[in-house]
C-alpha positions in Angstrom: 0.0 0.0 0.0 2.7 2.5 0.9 4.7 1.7 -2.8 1.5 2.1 -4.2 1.0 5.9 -2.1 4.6 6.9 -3.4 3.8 6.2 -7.1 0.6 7.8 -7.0 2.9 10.9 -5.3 5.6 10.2 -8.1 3.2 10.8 -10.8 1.1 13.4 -9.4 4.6 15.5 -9.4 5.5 14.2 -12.7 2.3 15.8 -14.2 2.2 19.1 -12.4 5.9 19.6 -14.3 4.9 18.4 -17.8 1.4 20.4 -16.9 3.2 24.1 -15.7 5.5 23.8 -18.8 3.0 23.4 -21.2 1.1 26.7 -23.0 -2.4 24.8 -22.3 -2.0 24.9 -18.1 -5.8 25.9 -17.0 -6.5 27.2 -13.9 -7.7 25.4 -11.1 -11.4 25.5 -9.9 -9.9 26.0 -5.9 -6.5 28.1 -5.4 -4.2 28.9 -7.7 -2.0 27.5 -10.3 -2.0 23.9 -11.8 0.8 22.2 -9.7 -0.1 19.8 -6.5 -1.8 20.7 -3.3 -0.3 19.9 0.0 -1.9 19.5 3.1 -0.1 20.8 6.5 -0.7 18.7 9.4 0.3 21.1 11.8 -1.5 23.9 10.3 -4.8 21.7 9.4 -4.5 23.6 6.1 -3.9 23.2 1.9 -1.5 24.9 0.5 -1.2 24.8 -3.3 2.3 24.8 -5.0 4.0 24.6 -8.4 7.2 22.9 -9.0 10.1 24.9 -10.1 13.3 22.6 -10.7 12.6 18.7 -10.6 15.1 17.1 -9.7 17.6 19.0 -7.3 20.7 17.1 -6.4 20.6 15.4 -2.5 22.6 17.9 -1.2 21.4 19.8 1.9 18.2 19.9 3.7 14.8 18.7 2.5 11.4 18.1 4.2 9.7 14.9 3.9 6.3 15.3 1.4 4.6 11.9 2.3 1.6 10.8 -0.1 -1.4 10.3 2.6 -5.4 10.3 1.9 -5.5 13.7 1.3 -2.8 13.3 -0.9 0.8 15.0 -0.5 1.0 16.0 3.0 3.8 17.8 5.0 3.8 18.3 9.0 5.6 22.1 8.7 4.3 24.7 6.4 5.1 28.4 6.0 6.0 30.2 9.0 6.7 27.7 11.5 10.1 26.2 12.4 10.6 23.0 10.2 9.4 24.7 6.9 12.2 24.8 4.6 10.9 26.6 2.0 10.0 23.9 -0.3 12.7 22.1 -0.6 10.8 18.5 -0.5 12.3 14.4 -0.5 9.7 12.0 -1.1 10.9 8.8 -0.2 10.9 6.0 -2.9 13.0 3.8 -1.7 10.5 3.3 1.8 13.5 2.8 4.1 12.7 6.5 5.5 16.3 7.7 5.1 17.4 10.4 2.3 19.4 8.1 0.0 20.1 8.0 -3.9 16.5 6.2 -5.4 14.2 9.0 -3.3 13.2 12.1 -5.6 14.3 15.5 -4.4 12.9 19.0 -5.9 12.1 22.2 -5.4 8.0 23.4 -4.8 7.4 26.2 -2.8 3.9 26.4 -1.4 1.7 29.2 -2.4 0.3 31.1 0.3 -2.4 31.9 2.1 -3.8 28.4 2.9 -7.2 26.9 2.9 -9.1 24.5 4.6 -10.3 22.7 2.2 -9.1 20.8 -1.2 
């Protein structure tokens, strides 16, 4: 179930890129812009995003984006300790660890966020 949870995040991701640099990116009915939505824990709140450089090298610090029910989910958003600005690792390779296999990229959330999808 989890493998099956990553791919789903793994493609989402994959789409949003191939989506925002195509000339035929629509608007969403909620939010803004056409890349994925994440959901905060902490914050109980959406954020949407766009993906600007897919994939960034594993150097440095990322925040875990985990694919949950309400699809990618993050426990730190904007403003609170823990946010690092959307510099995400989602982990492929289910051993929780940053290694070579996970995917690493850059998608800043888009502020302010909602409370629902």
């Amino acid at each position: 179930m989890k493998t099956l949870k990553i791919l789903s995040a793994v493609v989402l991701l994959g789409s949003a890129l191939v989506v925002n640099n195509t000339a035929f990116a629509k608007e969403r009915e909620t939010g803004r812009g056409t890349g994925p939505v994440v959901f905060v824990t902490s914050q109980g709140l959406y954020y949407d995003s766009i993906v600007v450089v897919d994939p960034l090298p594993a150097k440095g610090r990322f925040q875990q984006l985990i694919p949950g029910e309400n699809g990618l989910m993050t426990q730190y958003g904007p403003g609170e300790v823990g946010h690092l600005g959307g510099r995400w690792w989602i982990d492929l390779t289910g051993d929780d660890i940053m290694n070579d296999g996970d995917k690493f990229f850059l998608c800043p959330l888009l502020g302010p966020g909602r409370e629902t999808l």
